[in-house]
C-alpha positions in Angstrom: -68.8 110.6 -196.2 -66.0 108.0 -196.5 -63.7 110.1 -195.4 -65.7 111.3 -192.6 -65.5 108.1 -191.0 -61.9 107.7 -191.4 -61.2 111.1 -189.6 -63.6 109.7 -186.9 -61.9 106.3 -186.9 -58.4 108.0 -186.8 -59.4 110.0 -184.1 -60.8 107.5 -182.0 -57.8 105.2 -182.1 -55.7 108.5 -181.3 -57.9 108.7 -178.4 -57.3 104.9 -177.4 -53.4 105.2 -178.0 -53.4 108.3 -175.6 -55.5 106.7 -172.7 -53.5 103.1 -173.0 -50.2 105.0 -172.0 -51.4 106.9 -169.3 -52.6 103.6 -167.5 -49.5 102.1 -168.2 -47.5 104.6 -166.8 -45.9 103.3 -163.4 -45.9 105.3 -160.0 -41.9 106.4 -159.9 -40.1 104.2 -156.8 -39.3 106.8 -154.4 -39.7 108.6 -151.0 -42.6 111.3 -150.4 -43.1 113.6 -147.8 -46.4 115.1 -147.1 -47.3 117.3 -144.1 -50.4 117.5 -142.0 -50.3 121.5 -143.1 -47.7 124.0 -143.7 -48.5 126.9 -142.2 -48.6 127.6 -138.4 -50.8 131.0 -136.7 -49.9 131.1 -133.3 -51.8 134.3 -132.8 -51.0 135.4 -129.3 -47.8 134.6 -127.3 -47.2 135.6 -124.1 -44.3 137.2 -123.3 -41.4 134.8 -122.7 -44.0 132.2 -123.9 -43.9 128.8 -125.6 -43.1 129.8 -129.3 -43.1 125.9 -130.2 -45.2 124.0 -133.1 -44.7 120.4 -134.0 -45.4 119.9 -137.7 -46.8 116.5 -138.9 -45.8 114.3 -141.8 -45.8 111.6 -143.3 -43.5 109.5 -146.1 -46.1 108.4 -148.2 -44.0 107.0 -150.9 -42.6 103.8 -151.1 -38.8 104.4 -150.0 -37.2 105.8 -147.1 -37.4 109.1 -146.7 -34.5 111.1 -145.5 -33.9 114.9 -144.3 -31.2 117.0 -144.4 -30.5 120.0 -142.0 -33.1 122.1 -142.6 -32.4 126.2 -143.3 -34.5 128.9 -140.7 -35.1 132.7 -142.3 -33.4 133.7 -139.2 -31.6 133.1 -136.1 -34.6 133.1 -134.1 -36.5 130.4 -135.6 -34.7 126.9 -134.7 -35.4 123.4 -136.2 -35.5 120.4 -134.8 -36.1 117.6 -137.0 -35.3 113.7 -137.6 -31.9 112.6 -138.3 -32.8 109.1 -138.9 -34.7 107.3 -142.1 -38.1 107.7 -142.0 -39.8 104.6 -143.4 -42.7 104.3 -146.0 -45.7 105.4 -144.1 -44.5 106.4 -140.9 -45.1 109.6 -139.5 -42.6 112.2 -137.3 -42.6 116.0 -136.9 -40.9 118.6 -137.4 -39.9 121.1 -134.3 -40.5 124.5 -134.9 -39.4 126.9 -132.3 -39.3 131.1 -132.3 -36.9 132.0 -129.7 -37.4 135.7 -129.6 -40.5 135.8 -127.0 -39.2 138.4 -125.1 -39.3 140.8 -127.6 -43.0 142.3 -128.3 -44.4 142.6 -131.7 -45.6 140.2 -134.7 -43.2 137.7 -136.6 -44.1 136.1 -139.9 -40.9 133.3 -140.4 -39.9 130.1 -142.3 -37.9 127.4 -142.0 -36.8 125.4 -145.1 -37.1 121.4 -144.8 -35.2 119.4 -147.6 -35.3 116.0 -148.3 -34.7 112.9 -150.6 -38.3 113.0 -151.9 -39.1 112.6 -155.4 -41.6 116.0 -155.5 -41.2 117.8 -152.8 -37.6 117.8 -152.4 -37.9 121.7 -150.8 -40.7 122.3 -148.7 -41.1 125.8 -146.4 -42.8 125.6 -143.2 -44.2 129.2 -141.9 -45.1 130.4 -138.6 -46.3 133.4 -137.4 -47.9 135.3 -134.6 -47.3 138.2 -132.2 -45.4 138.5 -128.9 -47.4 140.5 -126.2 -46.3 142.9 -124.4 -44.5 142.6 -121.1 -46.7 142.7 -118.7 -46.0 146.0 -116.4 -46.5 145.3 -112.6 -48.6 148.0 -110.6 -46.4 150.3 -108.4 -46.7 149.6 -105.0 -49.3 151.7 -103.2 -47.3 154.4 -100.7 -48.4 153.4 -97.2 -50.0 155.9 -95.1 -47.8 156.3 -91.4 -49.8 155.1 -89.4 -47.3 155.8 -86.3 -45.3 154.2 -84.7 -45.0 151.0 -82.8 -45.5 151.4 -79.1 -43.9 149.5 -76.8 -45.6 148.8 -73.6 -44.0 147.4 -70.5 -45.4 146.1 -67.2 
């Protein structure tokens, strides 16, 4: 029984050890970015239509947060992004634009943000969607000849 209650004693104070360090354990000093959301569906585009999204964040750590030029999966999908500090807990966006909106059919791409953060350092944004169809105008209508013009004089 004695040693019962030893086992149970060591254990608790195991237990007590364990907990004590993980409350001591400090937040790291650092920059964090966190975004609004990551994904973008823009569903249907008109053709030659705005392929643009703005994606939200914020630097909710405690030191500024800085970008460096983010990386697109293709030509067609262009960044636009902050080039200055962003300070802890300010927000700014991220400009996504797909270019090719005159050429029908879907699109699924990404564009690749990195940054000084202490977590996140690579984050991808996505967007996707499909370009409609240009629209086809109707063929003008053949006029019936009515005749022509008379001229009358006095």
């Amino acid at each position: 029984m004695k040693k019962l209650f030893v086992l149970i004693g060591a254990l608790l104070l195991m237990c007590t050890a364990s907990f004590a360090q993980s409350e001591t354990v400090e937040k790291q000093n650092g920059p964090e970015i966190t975004f609004k959301e990551t994904n973008h569906d823009f569903g249907n585009i008109q053709f030659k239509g705005n392929g643009s999204y703005e994606f939200v964040f914020v630097n909710t750590g405690n030191e500024p947060l800085i970008l460096s030029q983010p990386k697109s999966s293709c030509g067609c999908t262009v960044p636009e992004w902050p080039k200055q500090p962003i300070l802890p807990g300010e927000s700014n966006v991220i400009k996504v634009t797909y270019k090719n909106t005159d050429r029908p059919g879907s699109f699924n791409k990404y564009v690749t943000i990195f940054s000084n953060a202490l977590v996140n350092k690579e984050i991808k944004l996505h967007i996707k969607g499909t370009v409609l169809q240009q629209p086809t105008d109707a063929a003008p209508m053949k006029m019936e000849s009515i005749g022509s013009p008379v001229n009358k004089s006095n």
